[in-house]
C-alpha atoms as a printed R data frame, in Angstrom:
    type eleno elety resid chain resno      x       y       z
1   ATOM     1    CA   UNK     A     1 13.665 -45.602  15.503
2   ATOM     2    CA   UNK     A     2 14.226 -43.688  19.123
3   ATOM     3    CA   UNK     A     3 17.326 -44.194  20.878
4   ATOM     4    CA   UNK     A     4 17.870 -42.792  24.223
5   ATOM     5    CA   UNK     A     5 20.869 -40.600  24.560
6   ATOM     6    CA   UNK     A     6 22.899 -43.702  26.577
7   ATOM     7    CA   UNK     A     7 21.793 -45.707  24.228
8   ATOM     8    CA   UNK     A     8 23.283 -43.570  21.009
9   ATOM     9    CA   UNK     A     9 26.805 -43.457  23.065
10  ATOM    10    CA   UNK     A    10 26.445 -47.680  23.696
11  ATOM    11    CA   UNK     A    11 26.484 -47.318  19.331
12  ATOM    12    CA   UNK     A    12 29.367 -45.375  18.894
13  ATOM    13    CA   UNK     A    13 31.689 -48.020  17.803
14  ATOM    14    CA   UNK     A    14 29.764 -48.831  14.716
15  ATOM    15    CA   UNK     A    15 29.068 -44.910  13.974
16  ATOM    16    CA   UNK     A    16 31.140 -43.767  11.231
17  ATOM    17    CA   UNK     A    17 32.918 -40.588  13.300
18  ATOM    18    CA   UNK     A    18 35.241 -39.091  11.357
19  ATOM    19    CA   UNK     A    19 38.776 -39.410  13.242
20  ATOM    20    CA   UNK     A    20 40.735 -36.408  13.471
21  ATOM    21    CA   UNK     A    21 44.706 -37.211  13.549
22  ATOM    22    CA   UNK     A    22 47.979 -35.288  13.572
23  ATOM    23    CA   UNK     A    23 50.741 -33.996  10.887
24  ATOM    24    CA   UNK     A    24 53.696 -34.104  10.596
25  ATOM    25    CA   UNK     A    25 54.537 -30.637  10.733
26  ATOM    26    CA   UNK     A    26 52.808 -30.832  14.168
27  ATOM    27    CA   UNK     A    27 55.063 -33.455  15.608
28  ATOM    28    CA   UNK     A    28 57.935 -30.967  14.889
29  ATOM    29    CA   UNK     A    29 55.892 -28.180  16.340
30  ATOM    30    CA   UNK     A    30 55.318 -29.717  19.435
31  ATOM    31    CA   UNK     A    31 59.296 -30.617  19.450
32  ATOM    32    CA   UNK     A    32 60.602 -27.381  19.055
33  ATOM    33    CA   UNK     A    33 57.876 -25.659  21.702
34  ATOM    34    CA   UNK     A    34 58.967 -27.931  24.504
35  ATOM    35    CA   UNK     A    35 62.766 -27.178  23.552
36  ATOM    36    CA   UNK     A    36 61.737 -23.116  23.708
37  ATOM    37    CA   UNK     A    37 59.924 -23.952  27.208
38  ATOM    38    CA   UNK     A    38 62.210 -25.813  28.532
39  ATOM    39    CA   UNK     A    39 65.096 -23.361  27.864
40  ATOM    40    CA   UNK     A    40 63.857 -20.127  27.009
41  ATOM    41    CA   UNK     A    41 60.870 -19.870  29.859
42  ATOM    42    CA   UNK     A    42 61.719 -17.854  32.747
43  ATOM    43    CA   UNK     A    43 59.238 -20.336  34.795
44  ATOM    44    CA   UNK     A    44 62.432 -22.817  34.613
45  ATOM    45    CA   UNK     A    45 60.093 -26.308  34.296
46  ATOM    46    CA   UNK     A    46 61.069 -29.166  32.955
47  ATOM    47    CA   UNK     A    47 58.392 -31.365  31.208
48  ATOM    48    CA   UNK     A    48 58.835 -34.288  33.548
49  ATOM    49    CA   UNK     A    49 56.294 -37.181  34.665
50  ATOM    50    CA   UNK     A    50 55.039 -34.525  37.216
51  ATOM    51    CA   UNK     A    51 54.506 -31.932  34.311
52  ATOM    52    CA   UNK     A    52 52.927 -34.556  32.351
53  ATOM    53    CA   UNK     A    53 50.109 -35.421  35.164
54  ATOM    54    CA   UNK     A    54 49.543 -31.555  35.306
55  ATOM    55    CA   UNK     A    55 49.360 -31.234  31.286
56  ATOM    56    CA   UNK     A    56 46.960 -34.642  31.104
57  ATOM    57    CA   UNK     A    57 44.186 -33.135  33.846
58  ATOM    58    CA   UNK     A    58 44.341 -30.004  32.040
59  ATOM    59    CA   UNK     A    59 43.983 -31.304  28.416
60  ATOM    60    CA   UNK     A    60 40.949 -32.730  29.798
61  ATOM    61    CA   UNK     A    61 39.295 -30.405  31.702
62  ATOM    62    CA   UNK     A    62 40.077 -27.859  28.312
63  ATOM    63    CA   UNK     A    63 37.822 -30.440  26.716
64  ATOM    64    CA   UNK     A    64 35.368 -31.489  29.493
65  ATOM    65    CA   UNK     A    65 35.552 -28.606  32.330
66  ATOM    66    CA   UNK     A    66 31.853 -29.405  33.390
67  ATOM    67    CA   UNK     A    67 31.800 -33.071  33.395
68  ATOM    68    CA   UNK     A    68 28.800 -33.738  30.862
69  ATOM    69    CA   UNK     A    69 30.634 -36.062  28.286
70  ATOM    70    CA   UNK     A    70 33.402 -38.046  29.372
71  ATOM    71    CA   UNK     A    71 32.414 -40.290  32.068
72  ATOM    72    CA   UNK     A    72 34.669 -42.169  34.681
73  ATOM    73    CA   UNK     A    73 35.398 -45.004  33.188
74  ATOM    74    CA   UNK     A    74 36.704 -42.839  30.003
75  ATOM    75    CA   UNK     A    75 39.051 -40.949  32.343
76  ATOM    76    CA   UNK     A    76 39.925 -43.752  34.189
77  ATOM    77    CA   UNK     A    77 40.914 -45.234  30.899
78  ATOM    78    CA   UNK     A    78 42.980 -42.273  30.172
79  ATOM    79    CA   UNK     A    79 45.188 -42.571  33.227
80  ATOM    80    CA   UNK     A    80 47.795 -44.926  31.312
81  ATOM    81    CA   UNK     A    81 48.894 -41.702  29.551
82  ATOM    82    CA   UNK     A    82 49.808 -39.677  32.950
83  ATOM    83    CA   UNK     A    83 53.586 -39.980  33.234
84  ATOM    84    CA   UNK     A    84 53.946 -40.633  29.338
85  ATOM    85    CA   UNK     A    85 52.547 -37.340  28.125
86  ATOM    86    CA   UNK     A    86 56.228 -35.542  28.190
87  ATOM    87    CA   UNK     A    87 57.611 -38.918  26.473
88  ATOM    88    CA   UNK     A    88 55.922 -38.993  24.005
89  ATOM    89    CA   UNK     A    89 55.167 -35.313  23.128
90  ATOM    90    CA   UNK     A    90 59.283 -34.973  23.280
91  ATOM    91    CA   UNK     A    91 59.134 -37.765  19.966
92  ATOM    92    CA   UNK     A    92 56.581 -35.603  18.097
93  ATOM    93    CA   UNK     A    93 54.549 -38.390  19.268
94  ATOM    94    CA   UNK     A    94 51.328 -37.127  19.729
95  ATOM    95    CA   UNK     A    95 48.526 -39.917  19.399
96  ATOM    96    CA   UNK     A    96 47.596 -39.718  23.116
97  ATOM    97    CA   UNK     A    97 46.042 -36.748  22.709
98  ATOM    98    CA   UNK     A    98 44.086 -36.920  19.678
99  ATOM    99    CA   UNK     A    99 42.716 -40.024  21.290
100 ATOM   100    CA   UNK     A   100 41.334 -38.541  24.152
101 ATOM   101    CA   UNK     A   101 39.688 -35.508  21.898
102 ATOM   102    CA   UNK     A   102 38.443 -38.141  19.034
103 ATOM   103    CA   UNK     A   103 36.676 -39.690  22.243
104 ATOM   104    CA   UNK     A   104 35.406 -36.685  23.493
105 ATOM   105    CA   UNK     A   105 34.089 -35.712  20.176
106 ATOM   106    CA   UNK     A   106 32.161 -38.958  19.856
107 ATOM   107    CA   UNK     A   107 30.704 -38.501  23.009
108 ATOM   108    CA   UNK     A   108 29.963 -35.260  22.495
109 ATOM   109    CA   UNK     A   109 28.458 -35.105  18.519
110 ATOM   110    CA   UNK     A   110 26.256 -38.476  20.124
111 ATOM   111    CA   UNK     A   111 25.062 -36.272  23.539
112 ATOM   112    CA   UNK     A   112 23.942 -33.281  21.258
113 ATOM   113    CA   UNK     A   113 22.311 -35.470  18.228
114 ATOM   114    CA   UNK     A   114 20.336 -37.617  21.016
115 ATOM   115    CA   UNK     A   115 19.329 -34.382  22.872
116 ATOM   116    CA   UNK     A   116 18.188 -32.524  19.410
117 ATOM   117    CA   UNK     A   117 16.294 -35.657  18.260
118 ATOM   118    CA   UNK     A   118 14.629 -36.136  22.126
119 ATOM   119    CA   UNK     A   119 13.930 -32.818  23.082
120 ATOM   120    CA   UNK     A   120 10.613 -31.580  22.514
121 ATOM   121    CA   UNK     A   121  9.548 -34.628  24.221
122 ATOM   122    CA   UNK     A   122 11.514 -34.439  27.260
123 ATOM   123    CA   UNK     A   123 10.507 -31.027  27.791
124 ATOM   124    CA   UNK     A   124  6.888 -31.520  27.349
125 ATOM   125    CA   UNK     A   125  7.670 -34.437  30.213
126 ATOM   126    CA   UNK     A   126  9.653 -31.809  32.685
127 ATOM   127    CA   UNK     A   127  7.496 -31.418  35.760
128 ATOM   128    CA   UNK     A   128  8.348 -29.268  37.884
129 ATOM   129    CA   UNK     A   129  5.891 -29.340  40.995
130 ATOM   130    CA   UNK     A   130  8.747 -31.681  42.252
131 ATOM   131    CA   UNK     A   131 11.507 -30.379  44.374
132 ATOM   132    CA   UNK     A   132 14.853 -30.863  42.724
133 ATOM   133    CA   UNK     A   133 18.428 -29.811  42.995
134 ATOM   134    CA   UNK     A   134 21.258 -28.988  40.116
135 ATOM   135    CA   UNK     A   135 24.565 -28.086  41.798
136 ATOM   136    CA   UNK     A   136 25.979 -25.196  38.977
137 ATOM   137    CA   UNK     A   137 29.051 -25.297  40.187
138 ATOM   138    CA   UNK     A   138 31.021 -27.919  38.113
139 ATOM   139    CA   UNK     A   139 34.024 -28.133  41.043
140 ATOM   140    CA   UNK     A   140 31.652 -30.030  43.025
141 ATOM   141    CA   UNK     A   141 30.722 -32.789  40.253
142 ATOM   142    CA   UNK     A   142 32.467 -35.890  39.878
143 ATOM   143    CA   UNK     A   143 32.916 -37.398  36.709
144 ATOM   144    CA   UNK     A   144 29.544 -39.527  35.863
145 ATOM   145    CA   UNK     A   145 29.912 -43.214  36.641
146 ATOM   146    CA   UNK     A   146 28.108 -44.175  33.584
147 ATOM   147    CA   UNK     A   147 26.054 -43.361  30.845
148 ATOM   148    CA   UNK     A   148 22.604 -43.816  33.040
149 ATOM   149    CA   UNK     A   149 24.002 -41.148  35.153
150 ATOM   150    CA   UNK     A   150 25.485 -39.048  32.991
151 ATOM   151    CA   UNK     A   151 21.944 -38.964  31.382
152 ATOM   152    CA   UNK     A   152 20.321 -37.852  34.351
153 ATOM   153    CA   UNK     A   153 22.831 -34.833  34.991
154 ATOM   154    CA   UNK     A   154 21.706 -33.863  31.159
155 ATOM   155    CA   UNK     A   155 18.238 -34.031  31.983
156 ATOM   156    CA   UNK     A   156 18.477 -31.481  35.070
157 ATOM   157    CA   UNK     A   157 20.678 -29.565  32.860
158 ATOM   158    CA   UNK     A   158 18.282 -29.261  30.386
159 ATOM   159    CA   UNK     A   159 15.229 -28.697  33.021
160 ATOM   160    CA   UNK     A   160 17.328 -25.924  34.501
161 ATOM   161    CA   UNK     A   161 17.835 -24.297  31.134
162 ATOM   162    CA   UNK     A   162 14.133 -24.269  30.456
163 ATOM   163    CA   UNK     A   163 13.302 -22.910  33.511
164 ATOM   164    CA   UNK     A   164 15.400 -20.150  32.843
165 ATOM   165    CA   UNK     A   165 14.145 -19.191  29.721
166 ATOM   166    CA   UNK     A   166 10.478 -19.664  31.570
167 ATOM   167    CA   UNK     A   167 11.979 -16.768  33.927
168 ATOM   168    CA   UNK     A   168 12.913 -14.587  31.250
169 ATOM   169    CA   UNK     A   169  9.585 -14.683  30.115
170 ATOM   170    CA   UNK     A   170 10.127 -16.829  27.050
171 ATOM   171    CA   UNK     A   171  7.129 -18.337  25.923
172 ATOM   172    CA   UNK     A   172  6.611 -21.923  26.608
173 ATOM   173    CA   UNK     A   173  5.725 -22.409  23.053
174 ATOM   174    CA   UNK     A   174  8.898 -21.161  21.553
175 ATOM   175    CA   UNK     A   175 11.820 -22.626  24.144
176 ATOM   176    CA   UNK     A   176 12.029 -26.268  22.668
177 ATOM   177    CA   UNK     A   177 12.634 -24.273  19.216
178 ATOM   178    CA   UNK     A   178 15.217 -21.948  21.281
179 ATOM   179    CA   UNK     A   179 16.945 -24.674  22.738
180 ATOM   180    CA   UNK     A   180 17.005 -26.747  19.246
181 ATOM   181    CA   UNK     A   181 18.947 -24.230  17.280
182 ATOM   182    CA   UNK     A   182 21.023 -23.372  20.286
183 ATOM   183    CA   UNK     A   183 22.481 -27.286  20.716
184 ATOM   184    CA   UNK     A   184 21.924 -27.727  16.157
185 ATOM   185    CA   UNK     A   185 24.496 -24.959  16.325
186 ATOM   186    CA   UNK     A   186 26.694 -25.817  18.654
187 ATOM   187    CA   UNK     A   187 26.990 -29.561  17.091
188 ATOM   188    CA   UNK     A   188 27.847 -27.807  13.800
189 ATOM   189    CA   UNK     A   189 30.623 -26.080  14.884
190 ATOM   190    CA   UNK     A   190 31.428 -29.861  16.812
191 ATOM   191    CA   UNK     A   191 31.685 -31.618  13.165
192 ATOM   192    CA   UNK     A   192 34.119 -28.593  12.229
193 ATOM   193    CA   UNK     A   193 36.699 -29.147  14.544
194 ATOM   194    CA   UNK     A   194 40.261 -29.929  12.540
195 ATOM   195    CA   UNK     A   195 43.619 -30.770  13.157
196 ATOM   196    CA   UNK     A   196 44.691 -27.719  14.011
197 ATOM   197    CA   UNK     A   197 42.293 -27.063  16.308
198 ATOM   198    CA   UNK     A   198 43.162 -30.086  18.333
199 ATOM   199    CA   UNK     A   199 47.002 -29.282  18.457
200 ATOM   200    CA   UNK     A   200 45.590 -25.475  19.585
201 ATOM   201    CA   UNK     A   201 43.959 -27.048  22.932
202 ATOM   202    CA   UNK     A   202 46.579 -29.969  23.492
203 ATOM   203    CA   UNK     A   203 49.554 -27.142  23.172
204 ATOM   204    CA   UNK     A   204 47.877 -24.457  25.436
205 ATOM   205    CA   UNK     A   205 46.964 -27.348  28.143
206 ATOM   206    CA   UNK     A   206 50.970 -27.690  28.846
207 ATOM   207    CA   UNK     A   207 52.056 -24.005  28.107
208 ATOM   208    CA   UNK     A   208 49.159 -22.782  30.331
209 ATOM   209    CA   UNK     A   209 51.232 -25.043  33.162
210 ATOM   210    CA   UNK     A   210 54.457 -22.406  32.472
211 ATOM   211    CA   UNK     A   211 52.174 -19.193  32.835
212 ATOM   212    CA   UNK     A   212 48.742 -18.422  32.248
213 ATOM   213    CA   UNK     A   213 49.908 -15.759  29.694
214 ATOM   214    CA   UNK     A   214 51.880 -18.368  27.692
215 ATOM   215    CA   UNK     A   215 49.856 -19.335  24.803
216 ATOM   216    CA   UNK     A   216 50.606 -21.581  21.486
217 ATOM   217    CA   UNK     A   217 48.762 -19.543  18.132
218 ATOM   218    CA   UNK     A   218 47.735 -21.469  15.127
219 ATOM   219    CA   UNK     A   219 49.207 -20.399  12.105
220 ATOM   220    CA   UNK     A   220 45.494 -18.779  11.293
221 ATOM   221    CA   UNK     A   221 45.528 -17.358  14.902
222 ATOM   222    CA   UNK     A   222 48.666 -16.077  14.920
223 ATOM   223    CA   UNK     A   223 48.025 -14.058  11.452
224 ATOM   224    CA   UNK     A   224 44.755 -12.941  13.182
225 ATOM   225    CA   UNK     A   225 46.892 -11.623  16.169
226 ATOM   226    CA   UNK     A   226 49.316  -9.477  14.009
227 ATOM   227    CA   UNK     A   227 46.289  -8.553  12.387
228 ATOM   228    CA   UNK     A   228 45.244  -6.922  16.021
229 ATOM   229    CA   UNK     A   229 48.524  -5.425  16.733
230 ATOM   230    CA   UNK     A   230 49.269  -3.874  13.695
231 ATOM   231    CA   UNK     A   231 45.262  -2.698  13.219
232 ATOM   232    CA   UNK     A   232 45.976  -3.314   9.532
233 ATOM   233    CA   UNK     A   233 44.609  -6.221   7.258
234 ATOM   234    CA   UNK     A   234 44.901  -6.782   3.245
235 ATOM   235    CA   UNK     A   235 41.486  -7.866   2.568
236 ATOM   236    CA   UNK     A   236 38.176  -6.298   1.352
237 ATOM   237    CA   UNK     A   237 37.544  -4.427   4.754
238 ATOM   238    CA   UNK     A   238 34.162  -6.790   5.822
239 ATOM   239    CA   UNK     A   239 33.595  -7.618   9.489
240 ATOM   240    CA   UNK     A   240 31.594 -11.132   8.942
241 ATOM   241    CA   UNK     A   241 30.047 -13.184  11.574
242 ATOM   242    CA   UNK     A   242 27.765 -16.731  11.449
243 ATOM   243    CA   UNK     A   243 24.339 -16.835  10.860
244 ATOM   244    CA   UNK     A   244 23.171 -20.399  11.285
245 ATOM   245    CA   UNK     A   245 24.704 -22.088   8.143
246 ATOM   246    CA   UNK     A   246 25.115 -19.050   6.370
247 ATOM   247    CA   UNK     A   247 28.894 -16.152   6.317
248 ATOM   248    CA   UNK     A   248 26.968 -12.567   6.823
249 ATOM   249    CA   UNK     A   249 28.396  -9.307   6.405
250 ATOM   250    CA   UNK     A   250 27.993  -7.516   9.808
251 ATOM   251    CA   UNK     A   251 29.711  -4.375   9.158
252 ATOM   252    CA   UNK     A   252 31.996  -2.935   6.165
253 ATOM   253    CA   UNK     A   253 35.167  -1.209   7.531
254 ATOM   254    CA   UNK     A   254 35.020   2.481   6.615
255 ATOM   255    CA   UNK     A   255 37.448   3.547   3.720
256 ATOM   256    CA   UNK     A   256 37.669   0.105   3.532
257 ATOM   257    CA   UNK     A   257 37.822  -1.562  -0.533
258 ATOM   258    CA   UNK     A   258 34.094  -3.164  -0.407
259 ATOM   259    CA   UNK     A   259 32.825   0.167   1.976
260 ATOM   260    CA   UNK     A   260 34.657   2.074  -1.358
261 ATOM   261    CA   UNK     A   261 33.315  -0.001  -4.182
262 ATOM   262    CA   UNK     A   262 29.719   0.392  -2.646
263 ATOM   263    CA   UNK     A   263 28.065  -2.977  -3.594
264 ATOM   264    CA   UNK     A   264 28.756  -5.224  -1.031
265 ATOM   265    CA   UNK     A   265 25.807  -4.028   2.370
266 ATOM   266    CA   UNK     A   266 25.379  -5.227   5.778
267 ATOM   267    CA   UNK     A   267 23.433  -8.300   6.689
268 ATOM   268    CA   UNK     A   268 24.363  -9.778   3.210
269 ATOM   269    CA   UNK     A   269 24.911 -13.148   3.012
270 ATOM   270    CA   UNK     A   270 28.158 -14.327   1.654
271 ATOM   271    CA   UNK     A   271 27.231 -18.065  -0.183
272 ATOM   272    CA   UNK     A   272 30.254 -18.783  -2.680
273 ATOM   273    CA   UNK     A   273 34.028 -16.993  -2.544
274 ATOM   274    CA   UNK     A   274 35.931 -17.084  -6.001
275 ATOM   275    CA   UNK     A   275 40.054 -16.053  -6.666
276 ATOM   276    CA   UNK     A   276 40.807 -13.386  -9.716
277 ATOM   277    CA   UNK     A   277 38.068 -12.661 -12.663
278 ATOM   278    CA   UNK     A   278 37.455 -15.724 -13.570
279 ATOM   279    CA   UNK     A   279 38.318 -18.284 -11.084
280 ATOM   280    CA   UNK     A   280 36.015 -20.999 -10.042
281 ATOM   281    CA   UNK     A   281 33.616 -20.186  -7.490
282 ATOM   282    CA   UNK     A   282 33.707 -21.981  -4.085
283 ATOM   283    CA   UNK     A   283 30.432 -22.371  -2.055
284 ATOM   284    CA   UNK     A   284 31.176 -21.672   1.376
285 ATOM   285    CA   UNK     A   285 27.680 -22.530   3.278
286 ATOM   286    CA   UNK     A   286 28.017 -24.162   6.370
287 ATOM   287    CA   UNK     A   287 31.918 -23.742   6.013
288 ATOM   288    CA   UNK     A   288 33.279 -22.206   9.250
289 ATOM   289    CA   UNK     A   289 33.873 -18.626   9.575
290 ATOM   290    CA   UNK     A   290 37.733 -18.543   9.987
291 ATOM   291    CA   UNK     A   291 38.058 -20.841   6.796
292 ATOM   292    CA   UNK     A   292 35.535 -18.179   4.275
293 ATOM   293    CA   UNK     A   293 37.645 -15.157   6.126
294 ATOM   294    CA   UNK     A   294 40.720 -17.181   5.129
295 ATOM   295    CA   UNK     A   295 39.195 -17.293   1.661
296 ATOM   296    CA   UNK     A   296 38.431 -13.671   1.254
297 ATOM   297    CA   UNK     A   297 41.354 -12.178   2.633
298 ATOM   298    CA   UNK     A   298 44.560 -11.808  -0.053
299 ATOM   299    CA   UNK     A   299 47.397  -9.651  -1.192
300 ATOM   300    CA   UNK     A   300 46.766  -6.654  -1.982
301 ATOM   301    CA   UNK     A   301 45.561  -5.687  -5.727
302 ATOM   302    CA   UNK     A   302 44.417  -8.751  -5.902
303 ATOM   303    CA   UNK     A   303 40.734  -9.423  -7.004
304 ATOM   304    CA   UNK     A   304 37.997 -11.594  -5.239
305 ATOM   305    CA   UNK     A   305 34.518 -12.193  -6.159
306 ATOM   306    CA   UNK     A   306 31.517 -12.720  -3.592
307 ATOM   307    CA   UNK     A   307 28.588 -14.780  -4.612
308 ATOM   308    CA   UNK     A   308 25.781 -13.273  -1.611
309 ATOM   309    CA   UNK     A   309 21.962 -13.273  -0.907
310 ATOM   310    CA   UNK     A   310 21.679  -9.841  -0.865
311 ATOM   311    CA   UNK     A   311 20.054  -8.419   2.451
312 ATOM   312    CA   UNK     A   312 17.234  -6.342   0.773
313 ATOM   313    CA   UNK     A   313 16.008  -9.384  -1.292
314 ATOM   314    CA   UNK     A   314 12.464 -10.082  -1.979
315 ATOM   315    CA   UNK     A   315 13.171 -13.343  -3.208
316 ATOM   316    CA   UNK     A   316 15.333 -15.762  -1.360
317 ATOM   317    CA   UNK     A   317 16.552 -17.052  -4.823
318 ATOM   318    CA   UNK     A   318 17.804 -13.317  -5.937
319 ATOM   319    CA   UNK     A   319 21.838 -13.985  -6.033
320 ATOM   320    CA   UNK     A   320 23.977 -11.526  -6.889
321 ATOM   321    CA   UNK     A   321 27.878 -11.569  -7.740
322 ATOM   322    CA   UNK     A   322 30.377  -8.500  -6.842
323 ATOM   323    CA   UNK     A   323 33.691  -8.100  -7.889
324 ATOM   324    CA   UNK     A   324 35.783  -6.408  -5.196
325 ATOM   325    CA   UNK     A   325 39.978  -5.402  -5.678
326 ATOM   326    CA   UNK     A   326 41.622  -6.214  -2.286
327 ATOM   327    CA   UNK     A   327 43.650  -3.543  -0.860
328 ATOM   328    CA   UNK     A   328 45.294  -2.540   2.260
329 ATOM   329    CA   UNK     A   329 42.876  -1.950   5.584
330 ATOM   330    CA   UNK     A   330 43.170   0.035   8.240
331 ATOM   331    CA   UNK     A   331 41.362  -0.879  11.341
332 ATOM   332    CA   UNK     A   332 40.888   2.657  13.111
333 ATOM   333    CA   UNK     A   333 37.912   2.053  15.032
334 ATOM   334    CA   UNK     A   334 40.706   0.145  17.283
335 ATOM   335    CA   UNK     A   335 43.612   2.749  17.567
336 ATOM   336    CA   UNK     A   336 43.807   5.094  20.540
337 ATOM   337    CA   UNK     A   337 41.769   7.882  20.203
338 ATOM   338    CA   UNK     A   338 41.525  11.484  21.811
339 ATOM   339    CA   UNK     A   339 39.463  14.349  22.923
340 ATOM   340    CA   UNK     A   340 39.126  16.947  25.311
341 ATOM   341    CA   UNK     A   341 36.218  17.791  27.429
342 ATOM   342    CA   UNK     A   342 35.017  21.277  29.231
343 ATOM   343    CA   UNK     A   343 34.157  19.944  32.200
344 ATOM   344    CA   UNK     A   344 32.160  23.115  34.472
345 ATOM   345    CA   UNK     A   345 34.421  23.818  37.925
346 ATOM   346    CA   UNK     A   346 32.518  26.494  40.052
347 ATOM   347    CA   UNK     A   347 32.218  29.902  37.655
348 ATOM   348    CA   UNK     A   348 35.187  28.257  35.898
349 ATOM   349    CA   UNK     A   349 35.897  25.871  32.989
350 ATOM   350    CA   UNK     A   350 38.595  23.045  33.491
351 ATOM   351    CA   UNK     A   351 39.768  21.200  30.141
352 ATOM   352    CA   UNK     A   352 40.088  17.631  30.292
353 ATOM   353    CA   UNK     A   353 42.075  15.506  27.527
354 ATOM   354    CA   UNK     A   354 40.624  11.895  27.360
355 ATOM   355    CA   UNK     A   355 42.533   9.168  25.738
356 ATOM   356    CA   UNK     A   356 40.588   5.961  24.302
357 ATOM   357    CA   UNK     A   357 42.494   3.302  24.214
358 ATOM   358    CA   UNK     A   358 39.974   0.551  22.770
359 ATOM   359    CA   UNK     A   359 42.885  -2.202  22.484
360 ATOM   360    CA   UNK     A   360 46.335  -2.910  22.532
361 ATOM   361    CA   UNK     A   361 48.725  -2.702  19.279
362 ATOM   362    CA   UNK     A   362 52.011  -1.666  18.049
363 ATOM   363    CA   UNK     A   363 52.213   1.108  15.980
């Protein structure tokens, strides 16, 4: 059976969505960062009803900045939260806000699986002898008065992405395909979304309102952001990145533990993570990225074991399993570095020191 995108957000409210809610330990969170912004700020704001208006059109435009999921009768809807945001977030109380994303998700998981299922067909219907317009920039949109709408300002989005790829000389054969993994991956990494993600977007909306520079870090971020500053890890020394469902090893950290013990090689594909010699192994396809990282990393001397697909394979069954001992990393590639240059002046020679300074840390 075909359902038209409007059609697929009319079933929603018999769709089994999984509901994303808040902790405990989040309700305190969000306690205690008010108190430090309140008091410790030097922007001097108090979270008031006027603060909470500010921190509700945020929140949503953090979700919806373009206007392509929520329409106006959801944020119409959402106005009974816009001088009780600060109430409520001061209790720990933070069900208006995982409201408002569990909607947005809805809408958003039912826009992409409608558009993946449709699209070959609605791009083999795209004519474009017509003359049409598709304003790009998303300050000029209003929010979509209803689904039937809303559908139309998907359709010239979707026109206006194929055209593109027509003018980068993509062939007409291959952009449905192009445009299929593009939206298969980006609802993947939809259905991943967690708790703590939520609180992430929710907290930044309102310290974003202090100073642009004033951010809220996840636990996971956080350690990720010492991780920077410090340019040292304890881990196996493996820069991964996503490959459709799959954890692959883009680059191994010189002098790093698995650069060291010599078996683990770019482009391999990390399937299963397991803890010490003999713990149980963990498949980790389809997982997301921060979560197998999260997995690998440990305390130093400790020993993990990768299950991969290694990257010079001739079958795609061949699995392989290497042991690696986790040990401190240093992350040099990202430390100042310096050199000097002869640089010719006239019959002379001028010396010039250059220092790199890739990122910032604290030494």
């Amino acid at each position: 059976m075909r359902f038209t995108t409007g059609a697929l957000l009319a079933l929603i409210s018999w769709q089994s969505w999984a509901v994303i809610e808040y902790s405990e330990p989040q309700s305190e969170t969000i306690i205690e960062m008010i108190e430090q912004l309140e008091n410790r700020h030097y922007a001097k704001l108090n979270y008031d009803d006027k603060l909470s208006s500010q921190h509700l059109d945020n929140y949503i435009d953090s979700l919806d900045s373009g206007k392509m999921f929520f329409t106006a009768a959801d944020t119409a809807e959402f106005e009974k939260y816009r001088t009780v945001l600060d109430d409520a977030s001061q209790k720990g109380d933070l069900k208006a806000g995982y409201q408002i994303f569990n909607r947005f998700q809805t809408r958003l998981e039912a826009r992409l699986e409608g558009l993946i299922e449709n699209l070959p067909a609605d791009i083999e219907a795209m004519d474009f002898s017509i003359k049409e317009s598709y304003p790009l920039d998303t300050d000029d949109r209003d929010w979509a008065a209803n689904n039937a709408e809303l559908d139309e300002r998907w359709r010239k989005h979707i026109k206006n992405q194929v055209l593109s790829l027509k003018l980068a000389e993509k062939a007409d054969d291959e952009i449905p395909t192009t445009l299929s993994k593009r939206y298969t991956n980006q609802l993947s990494r939809v259905k991943q979304y967690n708790s703590q993600d939520v609180f992430q977007i929710y907290a930044n909306a309102l310290t974003e309102l202090y100073d642009h520079h004033t951010n809220y870090l996840s636990p996971r971020r956080s350690e990720n952001f010492n991780i920077n500053m410090s340019l040292s890890l304890e881990g196996i020394g493996a820069v991964l990145q996503l490959e459709d469902e799959y954890t692959r090893v883009a680059r191994l950290v010189a002098k790093g533990p698995a650069d060291k013990q010599g078996m683990l090689k770019p482009s391999d594909k990390i399937i299963a993570v397991g803890q010490g010699t003999d713990g149980e192994m963990e498949d980790v396809i389809g997982w997301r990225l921060d979560e197998v990282v999260q997995l690998i990393r440990g305390p130093k001397d400790t020993t993990v074991r990768l299950e991969i697909i290694p990257a010079k394979s001739k079958s795609p069954d061949e699995r392989k399993i290497i042991t690696i001992v986790r040990n401190k990393v240093k992350l040099e590639e990202q430390s100042a570095q310096k050199k000097i240059l002869d640089i010719p002046a006239g019959e002379d020679t001028r010396k010039v020191g250059v220092i790199d300074i890739p990122a910032f840390y604290i030494d």
